[in-house]
Every structure is written in C-alpha cells, then in structure tokens.
MARKEPA-838889 format. One record per residue (C-alpha): residue in one letter; x, y, z. Coordinates in steps of 0.02 Angstrom, whole numbers, padded with zeros to 5 digits, always signed. Example, Ala and Ser with C-alpha at 12.3 -4.5 7.8 and 13.67 -1.06 7.14 Angstrom:
a+00615-00225+00390 s+00684-00053+00357 
This chain:
x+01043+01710-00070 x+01086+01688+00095 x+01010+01569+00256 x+00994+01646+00409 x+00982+01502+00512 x+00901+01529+00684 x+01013+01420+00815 x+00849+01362+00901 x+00931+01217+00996 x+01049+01337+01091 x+00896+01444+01129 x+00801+01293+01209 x+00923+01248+01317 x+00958+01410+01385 x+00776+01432+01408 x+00759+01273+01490 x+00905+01321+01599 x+00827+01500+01665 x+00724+01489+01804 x+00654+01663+01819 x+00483+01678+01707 x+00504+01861+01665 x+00707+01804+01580 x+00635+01656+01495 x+00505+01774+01399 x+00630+01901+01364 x+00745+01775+01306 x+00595+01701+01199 x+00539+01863+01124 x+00723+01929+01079 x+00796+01764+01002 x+00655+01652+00932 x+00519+01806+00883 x+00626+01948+00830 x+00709+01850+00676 x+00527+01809+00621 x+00490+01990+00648 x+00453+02021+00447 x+00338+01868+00473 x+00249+01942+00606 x+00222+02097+00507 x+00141+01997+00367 x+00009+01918+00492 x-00045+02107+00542 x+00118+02159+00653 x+00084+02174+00843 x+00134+02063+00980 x+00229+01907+00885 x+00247+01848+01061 x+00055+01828+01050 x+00049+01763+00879 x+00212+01629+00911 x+00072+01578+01067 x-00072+01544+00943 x+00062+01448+00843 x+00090+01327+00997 x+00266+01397+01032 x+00276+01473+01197 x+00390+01528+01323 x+00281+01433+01434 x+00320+01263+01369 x+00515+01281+01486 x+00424+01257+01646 x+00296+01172+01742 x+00214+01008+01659 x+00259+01052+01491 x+00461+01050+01523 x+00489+00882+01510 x+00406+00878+01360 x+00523+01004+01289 x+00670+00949+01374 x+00638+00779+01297 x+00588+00840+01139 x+00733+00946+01132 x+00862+00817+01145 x+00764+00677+01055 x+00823+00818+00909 x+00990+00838+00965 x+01018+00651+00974 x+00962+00611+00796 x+01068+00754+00703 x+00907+00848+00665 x+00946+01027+00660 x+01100+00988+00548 x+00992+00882+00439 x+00871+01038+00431 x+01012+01140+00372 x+01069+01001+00255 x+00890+01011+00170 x+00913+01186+00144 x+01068+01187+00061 x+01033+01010-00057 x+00858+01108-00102 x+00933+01267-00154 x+01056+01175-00257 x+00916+01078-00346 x+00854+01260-00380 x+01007+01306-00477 x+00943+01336-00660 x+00814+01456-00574 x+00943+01560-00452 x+00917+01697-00558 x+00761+01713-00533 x+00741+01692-00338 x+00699+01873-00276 x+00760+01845-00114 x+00918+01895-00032 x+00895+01789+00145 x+00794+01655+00214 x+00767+01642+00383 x+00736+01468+00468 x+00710+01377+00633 x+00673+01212+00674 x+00562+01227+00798 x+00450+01139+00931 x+00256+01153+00965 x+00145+01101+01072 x+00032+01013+00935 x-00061+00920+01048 x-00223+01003+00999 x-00211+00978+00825 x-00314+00822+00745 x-00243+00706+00625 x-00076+00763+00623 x+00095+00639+00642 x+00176+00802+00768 x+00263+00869+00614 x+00232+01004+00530 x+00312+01156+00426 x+00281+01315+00358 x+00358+01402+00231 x+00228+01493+00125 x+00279+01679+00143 x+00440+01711+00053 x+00591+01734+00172 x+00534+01619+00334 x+00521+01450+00360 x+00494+01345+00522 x+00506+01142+00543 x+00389+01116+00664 x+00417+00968+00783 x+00273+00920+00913 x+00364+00759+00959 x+00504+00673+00905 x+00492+00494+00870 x+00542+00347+00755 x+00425+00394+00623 x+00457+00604+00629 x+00623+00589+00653 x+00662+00532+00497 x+00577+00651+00392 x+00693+00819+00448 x+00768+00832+00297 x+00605+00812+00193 x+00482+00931+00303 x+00609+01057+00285 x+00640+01024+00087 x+00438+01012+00071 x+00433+01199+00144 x+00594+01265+00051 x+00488+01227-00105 x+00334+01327-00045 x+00468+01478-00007 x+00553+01464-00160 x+00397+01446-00282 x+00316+01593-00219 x+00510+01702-00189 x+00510+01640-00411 x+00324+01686-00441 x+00223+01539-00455 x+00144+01536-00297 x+00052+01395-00250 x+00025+01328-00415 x+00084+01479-00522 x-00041+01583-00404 x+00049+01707-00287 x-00101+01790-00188 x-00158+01650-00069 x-00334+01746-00054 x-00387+01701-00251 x-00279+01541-00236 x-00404+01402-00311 x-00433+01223-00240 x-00336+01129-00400 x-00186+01273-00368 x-00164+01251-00196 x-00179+01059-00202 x-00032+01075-00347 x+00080+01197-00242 x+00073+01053-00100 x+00082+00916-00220 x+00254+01009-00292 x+00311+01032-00135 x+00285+00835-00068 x+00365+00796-00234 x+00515+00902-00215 x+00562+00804-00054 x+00527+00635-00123 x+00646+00685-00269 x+00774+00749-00147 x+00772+00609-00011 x+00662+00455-00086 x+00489+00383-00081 x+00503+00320+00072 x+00488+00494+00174 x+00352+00549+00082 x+00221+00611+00206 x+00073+00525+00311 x-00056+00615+00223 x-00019+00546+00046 x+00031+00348+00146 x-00121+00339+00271 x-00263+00411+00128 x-00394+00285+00159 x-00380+00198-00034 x-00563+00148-00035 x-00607+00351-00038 x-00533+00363-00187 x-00616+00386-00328 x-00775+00447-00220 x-00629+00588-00176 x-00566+00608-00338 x-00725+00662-00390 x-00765+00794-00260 x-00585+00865-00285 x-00619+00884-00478 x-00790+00951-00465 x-00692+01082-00347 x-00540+01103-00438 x-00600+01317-00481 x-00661+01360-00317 x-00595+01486-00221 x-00600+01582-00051 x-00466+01539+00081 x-00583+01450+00187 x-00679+01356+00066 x-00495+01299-00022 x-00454+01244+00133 x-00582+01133+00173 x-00545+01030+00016 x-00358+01040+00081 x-00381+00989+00232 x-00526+00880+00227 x-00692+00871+00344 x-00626+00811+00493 x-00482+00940+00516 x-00609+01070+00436 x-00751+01051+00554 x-00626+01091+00715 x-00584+01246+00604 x-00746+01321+00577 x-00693+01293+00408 x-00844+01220+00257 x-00848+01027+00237 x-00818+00954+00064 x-00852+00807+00073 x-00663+00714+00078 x-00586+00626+00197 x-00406+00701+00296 x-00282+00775+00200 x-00378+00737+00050 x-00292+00888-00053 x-00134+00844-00015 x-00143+00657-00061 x-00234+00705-00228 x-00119+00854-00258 x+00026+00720-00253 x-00050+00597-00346 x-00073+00715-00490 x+00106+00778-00475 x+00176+00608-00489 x+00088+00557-00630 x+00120+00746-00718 x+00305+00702-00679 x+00290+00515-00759 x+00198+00577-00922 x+00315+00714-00959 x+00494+00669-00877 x+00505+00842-00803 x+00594+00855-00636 x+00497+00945-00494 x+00595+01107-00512 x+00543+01097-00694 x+00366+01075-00647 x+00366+01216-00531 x+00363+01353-00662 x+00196+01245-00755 x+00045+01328-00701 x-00079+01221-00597 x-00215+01198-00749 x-00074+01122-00868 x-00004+01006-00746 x-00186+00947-00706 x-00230+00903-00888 x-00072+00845-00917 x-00055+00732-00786 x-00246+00628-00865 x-00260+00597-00676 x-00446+00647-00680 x-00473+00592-00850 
C-alpha cells in the first residue's frame, strides 16, 4: 500500500501568492479537491469545491481578512516540522500495522494536512482529523499553537487507525456501515483510535477531549453511556459522541453527557481493555466492540 501524500504546503503558498480570484479557485479545485475526488463521490459526488466549503476549507481563506490567518497558520506549520511529522505518523502507523498488511484492502491512501477555518465550531482545541472512509485522510489544523502543534503526529496516527480499521473490516468497532454503527461501537472505534496514538507517541498527546472531561460527570456519564451502549441511528450515536453542547448546535438529540463524552468514555474503556488483557491496540482492533466492553469491567 501506497501514500499519496497531497503537498498541501506548496499549494498554500502558491495560493497565497496569486492574486487573481478566478486562478486561486482553479488552483484550489485542481490541486487540493481533485485528489479527494473518490471522497467527494462518497458524500453524493457534485461540486467538492462546495463540499471542501462546508468543510471550512476555501479558496476564500488566501485573501481579504482571512489571509493572514492562513498565511500565519501556514507557516506556524512550516516552522514546527508539521507536514513531515504528518508523514512520519503515517509511515510509524502503518508499520505498527504490520501483522495485519495482509489484510489491508487498500492499494493507496491519500492525505493532506490541511487548514480550516474552525472558528465556528464549539468546544474544539482547532484540531481536528478525518479519516473514516477508507483511502482519505485529512489533519485538520484551525490554528496552530503550543498546544496543537504538538499533537501532528498523533491527530494524524488517531485518523490512520480509523482508515485502516475500516480498509481491515472492523469498522468502527468491528462495524463497517456507519448508518447501523451503535453508540458502544462508535465510542470503541474512537477509543482505538485515541489509543493507537498514545501507544505510538505517549500519554502525554493524548487528546483534549479525554484531558479536559469534567471528572465530577463521571459516573453520572458513565451511566447514560451504558444505558446507551445499543442505540443506533447516526444522529442519535452522535449525540452521545459528541455530547449536548456540540449536539444542540447540530440539530443533533441531547443525551444527557457533557462534551466529548463518547470519546473520553470510549478511551477509558480501551485503556482498561488494554490493561486487563495485555493486548496492543492493533491487537484490539480486530475485537469486536461488545467483547472489549465486557472485558474491559469498565461499567461493571
């Protein structure tokens, strides 16, 4: 399997460097959609200029008051190594994937680290990734600072797992249609996924949303999460996911649980799954969601 490694940091500075509107989109749509093309196709096809817009990336963002923001942004990355880090994380997380290369139905990957205006989205550190279709994954930076700077290599490790879980079969959580994906699945699949980078680049890059859960909520959350755990419907997973605050601007149902609350619990349960059994996260990933639930006692 091979990385096809979109070189997004050349693209931004070109872009930042045109000064005609009508180039800068072309430029936009030919280097920085196109390669996400198959991507687009999966969200319905159509204009994936449009779509990369509702994403927050925009050919917009290389002019007027946003440009600084980019131009900044865009060399706060240079400066701290991060799109070799990115591609680092890609190549130390497909080597952790060894004794499973065989089963990785994928030929290519492609990836960008890319930038977002995130500025709209509650709760969030300006960091994000996605990587749960098979074959694309982005490292989203909204700013770069001394506390998402850091974590390159484990964003982009934390989505490799996502691509490569679902690319083997499991899914999120051993389930590989997102649609009939239940709460206690997804909140494994992330839970994996957090894991994988922790095990890759150390505790100390693990994520906001497992460091800044409010510990108080705990067992009130623990609770709600287990009383949840077979649920289904996208939205509904979601707003156990994502928890009430982030659901409500959404349109999404409330569950109850404070931000990030699937994610938090979904590592918890991983880690003490991991402790209990001495499996290694790539060992893990081919345990269905259920097992690694009961087995980790952390609801018991």
């Amino acid at each position: 399997m091979q990385f096809q490694i979109v070189d997004t940091e050349s693209i931004y500075r070109r872009l930042l460097d045109e000064p005609d509107a009508a180039a800068r989109e072309a430029i936009f749509t030919s280097e920085l959609v196109e390669p996400f093309r198959g991507l687009v196709s999966v969200f319905g096809g159509g204009d994936g200029l449009a779509l990369f817009r509702m994403w927050g990336l925009s050919p917009d963002h290389f002019a007027g008051e946003k440009r600084d923001w980019m131009a900044a942004t865009v060399n706060a990355l240079a400066a701290a190594d991060a799109w070799t880090q990115a591609a680092q994380a890609l190549a130390d997380g497909y080597a952790a994937f060894a004794p499973l290369h065989d089963r990785i139905a994928l030929d290519s990957i492609v990836f960008g680290l890319v930038i977002a205006d995130m500025s709209s989205a509650p709760g969030q550190r300006r960091y994000t990734g996605f990587g749960g279709i098979p074959g694309w994954i982005m490292t989203v930076y909204g700013e770069a600072n001394d506390y998402t700077l850091p974590r390159v290599k484990a964003v982009t490790a934390h989505e490799l797992h996502h691509n490569l879980a679902a690319a083997i079969g499991m899914g999120m959580g051993g389930n590989t249609n997102i649609m009939t994906t239940s709460v206690g699945e997804y909140m494994v699949g992330e839970g994996l996924a957090e894991s994988f980078a922790v095990e890759l680049y150390g505790e100390d890059k693990v994520s906001f949303f497992v460091t800044e859960f409010e510990p108080s909520r705990l067992e009130e959350t623990k609770r709600l999460i287990h009383d949840g755990l077979e649920k289904t419907g996208f939205n509904v997973v979601r707003g156990y996911i994502f928890g009430d605050d982030i659901a409500g601007t959404m349109g999404l149902p409330q569950a109850g649980v404070p931000a990030y609350a699937g994610y938090a619990i979904g590592y918890q349960v991983v880690q003490a799954y991991l402790r209990r059994t001495g499996k290694s996260v790539v060992e893990a990933t081919l345990v269905p969601a259920r097992e690694i639930i009961a087995e980790s006692h952390f609801f018991a």
